[in-house]
Backbone as JSON Lines, residues from 0, in Angstrom:
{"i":0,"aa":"X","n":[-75.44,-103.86,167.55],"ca":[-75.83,-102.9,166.52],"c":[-75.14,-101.57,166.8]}
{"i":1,"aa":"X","n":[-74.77,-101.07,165.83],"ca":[-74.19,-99.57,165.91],"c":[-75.04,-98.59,166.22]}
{"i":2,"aa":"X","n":[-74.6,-97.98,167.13],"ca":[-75.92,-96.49,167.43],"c":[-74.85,-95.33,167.09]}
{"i":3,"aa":"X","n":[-75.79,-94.4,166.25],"ca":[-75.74,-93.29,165.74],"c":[-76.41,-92.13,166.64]}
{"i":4,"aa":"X","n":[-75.91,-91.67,167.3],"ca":[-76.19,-90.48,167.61],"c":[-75.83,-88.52,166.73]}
{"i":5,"aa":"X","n":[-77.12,-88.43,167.0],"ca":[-76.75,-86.79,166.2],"c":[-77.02,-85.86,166.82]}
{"i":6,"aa":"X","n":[-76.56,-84.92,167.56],"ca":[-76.68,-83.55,168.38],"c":[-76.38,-82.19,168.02]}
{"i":7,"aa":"X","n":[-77.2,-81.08,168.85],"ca":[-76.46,-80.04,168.81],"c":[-77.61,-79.14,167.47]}
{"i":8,"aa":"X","n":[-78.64,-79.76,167.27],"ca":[-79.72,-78.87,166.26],"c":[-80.54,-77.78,167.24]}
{"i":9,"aa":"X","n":[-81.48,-77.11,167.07],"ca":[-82.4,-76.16,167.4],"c":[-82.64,-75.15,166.39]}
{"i":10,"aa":"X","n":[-83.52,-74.27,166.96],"ca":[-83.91,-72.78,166.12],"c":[-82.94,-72.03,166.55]}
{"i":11,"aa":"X","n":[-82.53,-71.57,164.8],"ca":[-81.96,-70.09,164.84],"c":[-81.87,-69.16,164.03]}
{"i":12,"aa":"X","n":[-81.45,-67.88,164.13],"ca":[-81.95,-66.77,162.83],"c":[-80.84,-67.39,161.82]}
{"i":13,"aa":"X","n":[-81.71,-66.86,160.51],"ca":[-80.88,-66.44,159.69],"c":[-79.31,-65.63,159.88]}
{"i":14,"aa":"X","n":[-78.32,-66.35,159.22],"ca":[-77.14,-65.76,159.66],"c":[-75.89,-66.28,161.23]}
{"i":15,"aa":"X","n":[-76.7,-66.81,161.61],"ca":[-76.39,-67.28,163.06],"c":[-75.58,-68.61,162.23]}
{"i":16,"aa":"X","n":[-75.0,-69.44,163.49],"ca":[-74.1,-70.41,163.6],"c":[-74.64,-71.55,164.64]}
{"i":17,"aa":"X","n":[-74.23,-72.9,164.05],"ca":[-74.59,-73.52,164.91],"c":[-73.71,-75.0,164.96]}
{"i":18,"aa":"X","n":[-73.46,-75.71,165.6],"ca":[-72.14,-77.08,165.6],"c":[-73.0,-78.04,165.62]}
{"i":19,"aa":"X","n":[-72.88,-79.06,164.88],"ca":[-73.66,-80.79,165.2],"c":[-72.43,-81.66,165.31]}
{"i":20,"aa":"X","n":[-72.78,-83.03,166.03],"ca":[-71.91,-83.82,166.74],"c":[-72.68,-85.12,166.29]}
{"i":21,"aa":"X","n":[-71.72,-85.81,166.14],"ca":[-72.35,-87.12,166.05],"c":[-71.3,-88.03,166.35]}
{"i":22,"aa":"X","n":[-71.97,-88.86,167.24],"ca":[-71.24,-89.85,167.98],"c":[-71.48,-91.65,167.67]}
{"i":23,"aa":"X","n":[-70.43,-92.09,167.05],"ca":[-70.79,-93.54,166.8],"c":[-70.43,-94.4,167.6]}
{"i":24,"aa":"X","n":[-71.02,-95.31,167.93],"ca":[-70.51,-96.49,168.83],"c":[-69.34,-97.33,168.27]}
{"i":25,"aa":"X","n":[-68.77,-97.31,167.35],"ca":[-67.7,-98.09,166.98],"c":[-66.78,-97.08,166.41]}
{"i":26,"aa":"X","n":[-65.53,-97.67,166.34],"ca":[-64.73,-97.16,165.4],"c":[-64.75,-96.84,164.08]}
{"i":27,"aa":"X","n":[-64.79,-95.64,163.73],"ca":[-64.84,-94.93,162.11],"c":[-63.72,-94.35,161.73]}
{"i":28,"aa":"X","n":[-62.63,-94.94,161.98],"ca":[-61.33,-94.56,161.6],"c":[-60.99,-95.16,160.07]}
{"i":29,"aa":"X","n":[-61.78,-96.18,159.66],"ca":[-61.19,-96.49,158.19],"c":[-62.42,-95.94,157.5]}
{"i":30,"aa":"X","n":[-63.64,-95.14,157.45],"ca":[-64.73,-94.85,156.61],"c":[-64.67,-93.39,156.34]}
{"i":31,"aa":"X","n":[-65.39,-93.21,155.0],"ca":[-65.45,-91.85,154.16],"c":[-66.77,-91.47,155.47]}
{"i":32,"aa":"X","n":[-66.77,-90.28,156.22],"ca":[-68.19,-90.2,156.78],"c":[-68.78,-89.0,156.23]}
{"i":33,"aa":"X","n":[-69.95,-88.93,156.34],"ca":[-70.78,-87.83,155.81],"c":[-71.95,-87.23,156.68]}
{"i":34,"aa":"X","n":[-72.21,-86.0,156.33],"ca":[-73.53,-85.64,156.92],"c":[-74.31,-84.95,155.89]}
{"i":35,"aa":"X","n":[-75.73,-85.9,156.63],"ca":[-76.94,-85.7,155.3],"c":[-78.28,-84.54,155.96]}
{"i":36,"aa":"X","n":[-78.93,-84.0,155.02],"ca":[-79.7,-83.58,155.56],"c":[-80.94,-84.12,154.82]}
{"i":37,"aa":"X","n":[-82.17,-83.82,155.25],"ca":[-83.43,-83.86,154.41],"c":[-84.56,-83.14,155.32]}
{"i":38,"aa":"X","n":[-85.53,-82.18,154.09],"ca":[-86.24,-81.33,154.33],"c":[-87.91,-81.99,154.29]}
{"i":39,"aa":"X","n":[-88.62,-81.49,154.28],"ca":[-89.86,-82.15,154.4],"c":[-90.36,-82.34,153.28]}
{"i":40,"aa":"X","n":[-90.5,-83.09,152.59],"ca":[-91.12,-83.77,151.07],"c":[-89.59,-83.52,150.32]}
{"i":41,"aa":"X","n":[-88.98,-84.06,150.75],"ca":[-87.7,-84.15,149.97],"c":[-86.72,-85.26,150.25]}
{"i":42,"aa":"X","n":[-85.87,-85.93,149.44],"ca":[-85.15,-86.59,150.27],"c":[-83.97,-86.45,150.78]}
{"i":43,"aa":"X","n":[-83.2,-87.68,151.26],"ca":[-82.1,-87.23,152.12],"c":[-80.97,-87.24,151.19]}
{"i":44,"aa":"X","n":[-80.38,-85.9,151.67],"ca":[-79.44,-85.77,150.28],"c":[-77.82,-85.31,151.21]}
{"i":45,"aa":"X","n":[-76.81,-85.31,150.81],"ca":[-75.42,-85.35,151.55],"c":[-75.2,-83.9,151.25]}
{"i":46,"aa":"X","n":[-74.3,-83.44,152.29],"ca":[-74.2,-82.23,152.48],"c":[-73.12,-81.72,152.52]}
{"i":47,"aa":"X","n":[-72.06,-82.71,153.16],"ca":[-70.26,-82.8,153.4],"c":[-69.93,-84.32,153.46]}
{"i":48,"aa":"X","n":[-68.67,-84.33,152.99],"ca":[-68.16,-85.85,153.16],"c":[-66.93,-85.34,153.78]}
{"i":49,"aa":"X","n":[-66.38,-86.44,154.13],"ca":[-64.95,-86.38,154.39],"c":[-63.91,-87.61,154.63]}
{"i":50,"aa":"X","n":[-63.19,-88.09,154.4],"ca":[-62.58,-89.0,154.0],"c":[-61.77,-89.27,155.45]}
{"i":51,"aa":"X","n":[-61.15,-90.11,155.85],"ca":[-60.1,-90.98,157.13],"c":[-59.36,-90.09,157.13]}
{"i":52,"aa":"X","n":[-58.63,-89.58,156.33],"ca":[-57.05,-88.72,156.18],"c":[-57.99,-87.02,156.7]}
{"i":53,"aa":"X","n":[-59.0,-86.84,156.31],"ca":[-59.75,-85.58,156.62],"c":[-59.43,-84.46,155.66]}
{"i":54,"aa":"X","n":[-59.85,-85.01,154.2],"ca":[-60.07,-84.31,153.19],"c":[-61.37,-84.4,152.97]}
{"i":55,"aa":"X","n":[-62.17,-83.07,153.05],"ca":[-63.28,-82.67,153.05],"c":[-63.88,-82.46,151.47]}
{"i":56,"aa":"X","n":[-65.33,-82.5,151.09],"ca":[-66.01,-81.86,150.04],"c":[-67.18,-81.37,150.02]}
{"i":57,"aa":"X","n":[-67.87,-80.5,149.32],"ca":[-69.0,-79.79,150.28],"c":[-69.82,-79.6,148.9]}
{"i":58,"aa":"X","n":[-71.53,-79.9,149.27],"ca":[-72.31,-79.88,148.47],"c":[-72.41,-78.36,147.98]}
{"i":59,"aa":"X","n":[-72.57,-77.65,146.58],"ca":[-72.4,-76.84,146.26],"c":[-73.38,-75.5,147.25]}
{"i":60,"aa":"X","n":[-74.44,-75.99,147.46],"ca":[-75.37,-75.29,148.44],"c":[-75.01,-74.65,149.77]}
{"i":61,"aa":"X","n":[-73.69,-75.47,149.87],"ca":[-73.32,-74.83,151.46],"c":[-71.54,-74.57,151.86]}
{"i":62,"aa":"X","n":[-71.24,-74.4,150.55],"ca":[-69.68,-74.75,150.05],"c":[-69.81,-73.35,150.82]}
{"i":63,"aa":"X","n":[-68.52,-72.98,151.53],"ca":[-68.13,-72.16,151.99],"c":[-68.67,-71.23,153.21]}
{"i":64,"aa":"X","n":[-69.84,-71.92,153.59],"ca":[-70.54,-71.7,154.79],"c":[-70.63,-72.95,156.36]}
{"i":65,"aa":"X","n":[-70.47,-74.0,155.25],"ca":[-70.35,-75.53,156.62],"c":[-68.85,-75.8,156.56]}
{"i":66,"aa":"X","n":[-68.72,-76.53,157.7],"ca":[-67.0,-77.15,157.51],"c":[-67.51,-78.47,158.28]}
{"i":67,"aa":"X","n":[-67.09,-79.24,158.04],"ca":[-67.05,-80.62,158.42],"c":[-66.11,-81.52,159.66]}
{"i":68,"aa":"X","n":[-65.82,-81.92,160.17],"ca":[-65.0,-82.02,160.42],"c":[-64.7,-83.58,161.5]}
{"i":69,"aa":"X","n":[-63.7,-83.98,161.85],"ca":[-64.21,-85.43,162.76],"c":[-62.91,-85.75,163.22]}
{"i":70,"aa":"X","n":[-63.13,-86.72,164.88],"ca":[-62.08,-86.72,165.62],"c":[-62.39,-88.82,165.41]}
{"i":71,"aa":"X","n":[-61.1,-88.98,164.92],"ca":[-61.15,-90.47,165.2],"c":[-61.08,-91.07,166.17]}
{"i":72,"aa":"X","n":[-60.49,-90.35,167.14],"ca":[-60.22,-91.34,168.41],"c":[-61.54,-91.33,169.21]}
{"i":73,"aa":"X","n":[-62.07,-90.37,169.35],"ca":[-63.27,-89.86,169.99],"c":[-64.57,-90.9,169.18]}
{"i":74,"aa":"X","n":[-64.24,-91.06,167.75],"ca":[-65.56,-91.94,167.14],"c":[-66.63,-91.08,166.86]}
{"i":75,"aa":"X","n":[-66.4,-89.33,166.32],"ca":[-67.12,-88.26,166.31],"c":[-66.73,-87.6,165.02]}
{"i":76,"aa":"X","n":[-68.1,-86.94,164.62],"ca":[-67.97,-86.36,163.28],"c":[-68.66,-84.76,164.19]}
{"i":77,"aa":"X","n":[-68.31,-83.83,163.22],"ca":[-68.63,-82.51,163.39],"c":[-69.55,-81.93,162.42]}
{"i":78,"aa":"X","n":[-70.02,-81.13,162.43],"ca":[-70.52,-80.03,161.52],"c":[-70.39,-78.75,161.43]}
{"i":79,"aa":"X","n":[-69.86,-78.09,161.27],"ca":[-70.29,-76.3,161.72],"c":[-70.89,-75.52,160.97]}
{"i":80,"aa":"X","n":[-71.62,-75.25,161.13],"ca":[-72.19,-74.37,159.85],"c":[-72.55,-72.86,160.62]}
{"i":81,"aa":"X","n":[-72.14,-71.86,159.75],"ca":[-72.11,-70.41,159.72],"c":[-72.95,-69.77,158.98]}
{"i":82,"aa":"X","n":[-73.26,-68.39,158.91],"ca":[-74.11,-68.21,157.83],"c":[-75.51,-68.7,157.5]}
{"i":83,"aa":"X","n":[-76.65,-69.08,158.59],"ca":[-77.24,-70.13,157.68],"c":[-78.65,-69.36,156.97]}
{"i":84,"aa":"X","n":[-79.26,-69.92,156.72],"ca":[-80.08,-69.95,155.65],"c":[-81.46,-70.42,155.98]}
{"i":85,"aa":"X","n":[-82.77,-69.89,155.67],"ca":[-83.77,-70.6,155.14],"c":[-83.81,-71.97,155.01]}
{"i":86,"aa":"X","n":[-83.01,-72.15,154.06],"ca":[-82.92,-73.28,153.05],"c":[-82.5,-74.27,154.03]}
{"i":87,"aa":"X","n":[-81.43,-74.08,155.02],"ca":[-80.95,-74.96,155.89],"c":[-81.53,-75.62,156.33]}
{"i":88,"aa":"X","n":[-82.72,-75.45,156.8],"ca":[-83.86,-75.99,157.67],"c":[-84.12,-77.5,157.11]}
{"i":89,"aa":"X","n":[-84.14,-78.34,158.16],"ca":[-84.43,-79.82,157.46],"c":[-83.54,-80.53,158.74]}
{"i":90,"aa":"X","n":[-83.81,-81.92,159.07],"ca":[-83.18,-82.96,159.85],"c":[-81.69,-83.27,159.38]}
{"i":91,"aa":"X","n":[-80.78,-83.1,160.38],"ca":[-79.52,-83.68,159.86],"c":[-78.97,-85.14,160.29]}
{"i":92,"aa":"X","n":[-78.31,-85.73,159.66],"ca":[-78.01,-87.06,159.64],"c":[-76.58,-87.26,159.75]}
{"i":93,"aa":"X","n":[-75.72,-88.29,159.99],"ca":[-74.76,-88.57,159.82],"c":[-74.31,-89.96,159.15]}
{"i":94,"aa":"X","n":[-73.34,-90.62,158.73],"ca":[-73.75,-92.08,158.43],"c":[-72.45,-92.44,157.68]}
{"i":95,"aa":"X","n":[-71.87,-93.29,157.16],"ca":[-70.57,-93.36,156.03],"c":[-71.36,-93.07,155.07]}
{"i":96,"aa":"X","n":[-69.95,-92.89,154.06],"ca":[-70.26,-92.48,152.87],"c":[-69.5,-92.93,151.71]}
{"i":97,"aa":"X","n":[-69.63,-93.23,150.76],"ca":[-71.16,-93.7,149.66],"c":[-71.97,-94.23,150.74]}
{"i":98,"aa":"X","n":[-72.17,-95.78,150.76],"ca":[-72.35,-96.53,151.03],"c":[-73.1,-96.49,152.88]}
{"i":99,"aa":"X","n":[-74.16,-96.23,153.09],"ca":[-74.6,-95.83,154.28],"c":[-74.37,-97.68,155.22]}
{"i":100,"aa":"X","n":[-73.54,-97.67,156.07],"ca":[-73.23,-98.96,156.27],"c":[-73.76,-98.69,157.84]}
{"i":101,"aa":"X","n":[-74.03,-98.04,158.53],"ca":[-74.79,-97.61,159.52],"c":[-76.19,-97.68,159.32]}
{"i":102,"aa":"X","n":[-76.98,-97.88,160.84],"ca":[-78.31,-98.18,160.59],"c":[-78.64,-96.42,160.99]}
{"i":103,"aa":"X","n":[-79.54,-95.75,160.28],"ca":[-79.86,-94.35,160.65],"c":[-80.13,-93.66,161.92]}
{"i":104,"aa":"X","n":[-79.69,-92.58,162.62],"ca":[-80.04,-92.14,163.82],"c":[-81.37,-91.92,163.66]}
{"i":105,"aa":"X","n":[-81.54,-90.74,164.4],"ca":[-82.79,-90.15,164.52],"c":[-82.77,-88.57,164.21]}
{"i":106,"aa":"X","n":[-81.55,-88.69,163.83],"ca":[-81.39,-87.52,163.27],"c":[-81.25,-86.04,164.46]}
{"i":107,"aa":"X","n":[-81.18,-85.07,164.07],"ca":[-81.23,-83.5,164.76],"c":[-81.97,-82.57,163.98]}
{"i":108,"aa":"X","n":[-82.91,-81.8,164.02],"ca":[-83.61,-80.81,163.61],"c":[-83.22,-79.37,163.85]}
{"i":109,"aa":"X","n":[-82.87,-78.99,162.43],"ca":[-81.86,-77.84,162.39],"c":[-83.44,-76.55,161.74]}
{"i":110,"aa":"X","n":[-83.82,-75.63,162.38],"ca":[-84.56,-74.76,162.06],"c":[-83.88,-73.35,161.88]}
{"i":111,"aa":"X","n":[-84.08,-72.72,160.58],"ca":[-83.34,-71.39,161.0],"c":[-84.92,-70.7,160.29]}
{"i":112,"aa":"X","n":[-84.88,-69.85,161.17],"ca":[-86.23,-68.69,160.71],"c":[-86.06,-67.19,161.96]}
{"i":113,"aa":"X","n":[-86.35,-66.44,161.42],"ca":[-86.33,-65.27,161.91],"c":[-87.57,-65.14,162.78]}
C-alpha cells in the first residue's frame, strides 16, 4: 500500500509563512499531484495542482500567496504558502489529481491565528 505522508503544519500569525512536504512511497513522476485542504464542517477541497512537467494552478483563494511545488526523484510534493490568512486554517492533504489514486494521509494541521 502507498503511504502518504504530510509535514511541516503548526500555529502561526496571520501574515507569517510556512512550507508542507509530502512524501510518497512510490514513484509520482507520471501523476498530476495536488494539495487539498479541508476546514471543519467543510469539505476537502484542492488548493494547487501541478502537473509531471511542473506546470502549476492555484485555487483562486490563494492564487498568489501559495506556490506549489515537487521534486520527482525525491517522490515529494511541496507547499509554500506566504501571507497567510484566517481562512487558511484547516488540515492539509496531498494526493494525485483529478483522480485521488492514493489512499489518504493523515493529513497536517495548518492553524494561523494571532
Amino acid at each position: 500500500q502507498v503511504q502518504v505522508v504530510e509535514s511541516g503544519g503548526g500555529l502561526v500569525q496571520p501574515g507569517e509563512s510556512m512550507r508542507l512536504s509530502c512524501e510518497v512511497s512510490r514513484r509520482i513522476g507520471d501523476y498530476n499531484m495536488g494539495w487539498y485542504r479541508q476546514a471543519p464542517g467543510q469539505q476537502r477541497d484542492v488548493v494547487a495542482r501541478i502537473t509531471p512537467a511542473g506546470i502549476s494552478i492555484y485555487a483562486d483563494s490563494v492564487k498568489g500567496r501559495f506556490t506549489i511545488s515537487r521534486d520527482n526523484a525525491k517522490n515529494m510534493v511541496y507547499l509554500q504558502m506566504n501571507s497567510q490568512k484566517p481562512e487558511d486554517t484547516a488540515v492539509y492533504y496531498c494526493n494525485t489529481y483529478v483522480a485521488n489514486i492514493f489512499v489518504w494521509g493523515q493529513g497536517t494541521q495548518v492553524t494561523v491565528s494571532s
